[in-house]
C-alpha positions in Angstrom: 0.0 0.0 0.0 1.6 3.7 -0.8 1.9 6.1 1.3 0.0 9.6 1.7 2.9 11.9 1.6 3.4 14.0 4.4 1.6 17.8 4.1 4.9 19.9 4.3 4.2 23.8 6.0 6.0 26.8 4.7 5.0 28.8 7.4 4.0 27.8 10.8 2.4 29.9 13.3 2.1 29.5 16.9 0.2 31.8 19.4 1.5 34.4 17.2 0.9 38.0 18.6 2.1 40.8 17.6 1.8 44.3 19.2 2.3 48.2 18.5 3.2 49.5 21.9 1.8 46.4 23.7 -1.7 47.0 22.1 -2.3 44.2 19.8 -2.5 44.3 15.9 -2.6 40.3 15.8 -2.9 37.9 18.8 -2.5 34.5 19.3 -3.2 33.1 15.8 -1.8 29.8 14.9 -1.8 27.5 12.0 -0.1 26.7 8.9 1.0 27.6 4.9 1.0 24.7 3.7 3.6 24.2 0.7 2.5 25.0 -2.7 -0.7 26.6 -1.2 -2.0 29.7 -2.7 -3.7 31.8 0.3 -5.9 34.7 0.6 -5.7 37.1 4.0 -8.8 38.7 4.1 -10.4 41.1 6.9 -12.0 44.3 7.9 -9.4 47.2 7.8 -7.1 47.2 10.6 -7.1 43.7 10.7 -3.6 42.8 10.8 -3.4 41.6 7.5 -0.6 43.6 6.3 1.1 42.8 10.1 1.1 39.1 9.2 2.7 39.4 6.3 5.7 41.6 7.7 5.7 39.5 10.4 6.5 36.8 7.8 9.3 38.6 6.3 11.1 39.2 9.3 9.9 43.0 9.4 8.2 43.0 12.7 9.1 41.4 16.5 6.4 38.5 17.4 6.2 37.0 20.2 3.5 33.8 21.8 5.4 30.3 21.3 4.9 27.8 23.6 5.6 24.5 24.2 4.7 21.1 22.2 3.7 18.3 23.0 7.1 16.6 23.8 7.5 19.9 26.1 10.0 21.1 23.5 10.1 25.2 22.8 8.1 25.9 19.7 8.7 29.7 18.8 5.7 31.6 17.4 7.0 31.8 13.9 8.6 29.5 12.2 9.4 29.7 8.2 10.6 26.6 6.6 14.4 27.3 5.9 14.2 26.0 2.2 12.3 28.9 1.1 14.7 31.4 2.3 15.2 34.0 0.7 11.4 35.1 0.2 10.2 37.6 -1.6 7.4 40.3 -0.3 5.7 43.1 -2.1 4.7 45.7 0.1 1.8 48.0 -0.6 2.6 50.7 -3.1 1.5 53.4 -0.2 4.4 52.4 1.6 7.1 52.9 -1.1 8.7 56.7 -2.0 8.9 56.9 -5.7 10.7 60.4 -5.4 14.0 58.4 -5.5 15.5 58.6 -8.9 15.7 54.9 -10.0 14.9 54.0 -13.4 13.0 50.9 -14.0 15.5 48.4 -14.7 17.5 49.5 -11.6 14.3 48.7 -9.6 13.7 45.2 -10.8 17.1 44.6 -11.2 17.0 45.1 -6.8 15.5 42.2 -6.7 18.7 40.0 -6.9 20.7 42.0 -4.0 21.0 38.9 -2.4 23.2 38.0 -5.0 25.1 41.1 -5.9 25.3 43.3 -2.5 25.9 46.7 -2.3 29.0 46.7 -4.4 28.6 43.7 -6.8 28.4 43.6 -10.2 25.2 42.5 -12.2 26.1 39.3 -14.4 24.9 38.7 -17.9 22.7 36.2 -16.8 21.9 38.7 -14.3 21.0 41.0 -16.6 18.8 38.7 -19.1 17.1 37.5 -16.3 15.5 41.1 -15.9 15.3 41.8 -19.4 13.1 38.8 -19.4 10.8 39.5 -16.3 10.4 42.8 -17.8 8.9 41.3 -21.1 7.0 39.2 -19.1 4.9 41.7 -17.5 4.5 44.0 -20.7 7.3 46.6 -19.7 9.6 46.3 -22.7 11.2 49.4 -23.4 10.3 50.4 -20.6 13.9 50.0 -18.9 14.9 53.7 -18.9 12.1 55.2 -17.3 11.8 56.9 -13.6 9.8 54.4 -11.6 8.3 58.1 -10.2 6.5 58.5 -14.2 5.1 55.6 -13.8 0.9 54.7 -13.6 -0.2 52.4 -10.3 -0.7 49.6 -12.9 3.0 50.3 -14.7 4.6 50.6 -11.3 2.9 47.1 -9.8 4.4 45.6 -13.2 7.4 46.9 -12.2 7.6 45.6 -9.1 6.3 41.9 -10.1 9.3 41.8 -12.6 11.3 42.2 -9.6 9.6 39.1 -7.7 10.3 37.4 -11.2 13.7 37.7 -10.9 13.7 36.9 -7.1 12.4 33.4 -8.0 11.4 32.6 -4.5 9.3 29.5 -3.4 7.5 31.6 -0.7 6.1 34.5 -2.1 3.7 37.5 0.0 1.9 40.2 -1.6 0.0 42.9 0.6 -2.7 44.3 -1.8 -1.4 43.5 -5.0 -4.3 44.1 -7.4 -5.3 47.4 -5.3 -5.6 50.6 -7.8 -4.5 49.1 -10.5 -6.8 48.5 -13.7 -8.6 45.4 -14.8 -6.0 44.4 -17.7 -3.4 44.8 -15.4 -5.1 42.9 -12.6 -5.8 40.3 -15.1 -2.3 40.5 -16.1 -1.0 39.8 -12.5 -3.2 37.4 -11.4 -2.3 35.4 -14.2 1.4 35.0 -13.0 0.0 34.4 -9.4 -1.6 31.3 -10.6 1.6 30.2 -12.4 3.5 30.7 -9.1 0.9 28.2 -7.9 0.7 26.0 -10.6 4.6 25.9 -10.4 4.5 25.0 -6.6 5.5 27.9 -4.8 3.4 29.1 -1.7 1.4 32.8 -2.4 0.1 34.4 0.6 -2.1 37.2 -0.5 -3.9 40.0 1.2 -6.5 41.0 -0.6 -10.3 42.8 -0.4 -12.7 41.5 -3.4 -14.4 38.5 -2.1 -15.4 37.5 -5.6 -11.8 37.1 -7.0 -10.5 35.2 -3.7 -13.5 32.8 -3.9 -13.1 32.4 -8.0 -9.1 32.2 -7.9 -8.1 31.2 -4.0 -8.4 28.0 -2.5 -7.1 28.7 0.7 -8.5 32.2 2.7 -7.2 33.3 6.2 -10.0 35.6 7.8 -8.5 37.9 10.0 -9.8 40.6 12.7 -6.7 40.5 14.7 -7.2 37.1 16.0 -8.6 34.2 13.4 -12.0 34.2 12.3 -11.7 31.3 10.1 -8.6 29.4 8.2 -9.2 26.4 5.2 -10.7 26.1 2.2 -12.2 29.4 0.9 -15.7 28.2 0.5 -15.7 27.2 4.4 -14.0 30.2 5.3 -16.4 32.8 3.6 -19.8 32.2 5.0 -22.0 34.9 6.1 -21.7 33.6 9.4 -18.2 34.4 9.7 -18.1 37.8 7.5 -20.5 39.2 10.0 -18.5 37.9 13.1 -15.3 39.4 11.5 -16.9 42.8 10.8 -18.4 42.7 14.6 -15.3 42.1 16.1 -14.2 45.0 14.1 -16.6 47.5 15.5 -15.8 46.0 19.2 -11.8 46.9 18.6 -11.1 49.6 21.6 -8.0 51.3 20.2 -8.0 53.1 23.7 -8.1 50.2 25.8 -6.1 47.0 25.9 -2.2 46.4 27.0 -1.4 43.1 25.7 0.8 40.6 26.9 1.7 37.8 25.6 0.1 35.3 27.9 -3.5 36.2 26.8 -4.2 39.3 28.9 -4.7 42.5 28.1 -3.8 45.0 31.4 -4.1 42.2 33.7 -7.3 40.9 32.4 -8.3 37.9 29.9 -8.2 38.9 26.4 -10.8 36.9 24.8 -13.0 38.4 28.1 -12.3 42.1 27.5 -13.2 41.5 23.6 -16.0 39.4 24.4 -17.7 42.2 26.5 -17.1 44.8 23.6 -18.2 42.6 21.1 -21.5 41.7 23.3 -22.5 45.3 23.2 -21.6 45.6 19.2 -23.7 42.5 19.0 -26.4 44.0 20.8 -26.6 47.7 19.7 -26.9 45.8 16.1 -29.5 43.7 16.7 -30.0 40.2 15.7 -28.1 40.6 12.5 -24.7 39.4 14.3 -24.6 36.0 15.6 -23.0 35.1 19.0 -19.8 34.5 19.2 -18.7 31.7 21.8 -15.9 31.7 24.6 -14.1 28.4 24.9 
């Protein structure tokens, strides 16, 4: 009889919390990226979507853990040391496009790992950019100030430079936002190759009908986990509503949080259970309940 192979993770995640000044932006979420997957992070704003993915990428502290089974030290984050080095694109909001680069120059960035800050581009180097360039319709298009570019020219730009990355673990943090629908059509088509070639996507992402037409795997976020499998079981109305109640029971004001679970002394899940009860309530019976373990 053969053997089921064994599901391989890319990214494991356990108790992961992660805070801005010790008030939360993600707490206590665990689970998996399984290898190959291709995974959409969904949520109401301020849901710690982006946070996960920097987390991901090394950008941000985390902290939670704990201890397995065995009683062995498991850390909160762990990334699976055969798809190092990743590649992460952040939002375009977050980048300054005042810096003269032209576009080459910027895709061409994506292989610092292998030059540094004083090596020389190779030939193959070189052709590999020229190619990821083609690729995403920005031939002749190498000379250009990456601050004359259009949203949809400049997210080209930047997917030529996870091209030439060619990195098994790939996160994208708003990839298709303001761009237009040939380009989004363009980009998602080379999201779905990544997939179809194996590599694990991790997307954040706010259209519900493109993550349940093109994602089989969604992540539901409101700075804890709503929900986490396959997209249809993840994106019920049942869960959409919880998600968007537990964003109008968010206190910005209130909550220290520490790593053990409270929040200024007190029981996290408590504290948010109480604000989410009077959401719940001032709402009506739209919301359903949401249950304390």
């Amino acid at each position: 009889m053969s053997q089921v192979p064994a599901v391989q993770a890319s990214v494991t995640l356990h108790n992961l919390t992660v805070s801005y000044r010790r008030h939360p932006a993600l707490h206590h979420v665990s689970g998996q990226f399984v290898q190959g997957s291709l995974t959409a992070v969904i949520g109401p704003n301020g849901a710690g979507k982006s946070t996960l993915l920097k987390s991901i990428a090394g950008m941000l502290p985390s902290q939670g853990g704990g201890k397995g089974m065995a009683g062995q030290v498991v850390p909160a984050l762990q990334v699976s040391t055969q798809l190092r080095p990743m590649a992460y694109l952040p939002q375009q909001s977050e980048l300054d496009r005042s810096f003269p680069m032209s576009v080459h120059d910027c895709v061409l960035l994506g292989l610092w790992s292998q030059t540094g800050a004083f090596g020389r581009a190779t030939p193959a180097m070189l052709s590999r950019t020229q190619m990821a360039l083609r690729a995403v319709g920005l031939e002749g298009f190498e000379r250009r100030a990456v601050g004359t570019l259009s949203s949809g020219q400049m997210q080209r730009a930047l997917f030529a430079r996870l091209l030439v990355q060619d990195a098994q673990l790939i996160l994208l943090d708003e990839p298709f936002n303001a761009v237009d629908n040939k380009t989004t059509a363009a980009l998602l088509a080379l999201v779905l190759q990544w997939h179809r070639e194996g590599r694990t996507v991790v997307a954040v992402l706010h259209d519900d009908t493109q993550v349940r037409t093109h994602f089989p795997q969604t992540l539901l976020l409101a700075r804890e986990c709503i929900a986490w499998g396959p997209t249809a079981a993840v994106l019920t109305d049942a869960n959409l509503q919880r998600a968007r109640a537990m964003a109008e029971a968010w206190d910005e004001t209130a909550a220290i949080c520490d790593v053990d679970g409270t929040l200024n002394g007190q029981d996290f899940d408590t504290l948010l259970e109480q604000n989410l009860a009077q959401s719940l309530a001032a709402a009506g019976p739209a919301y359903p309940s949401r249950k304390v373990a």
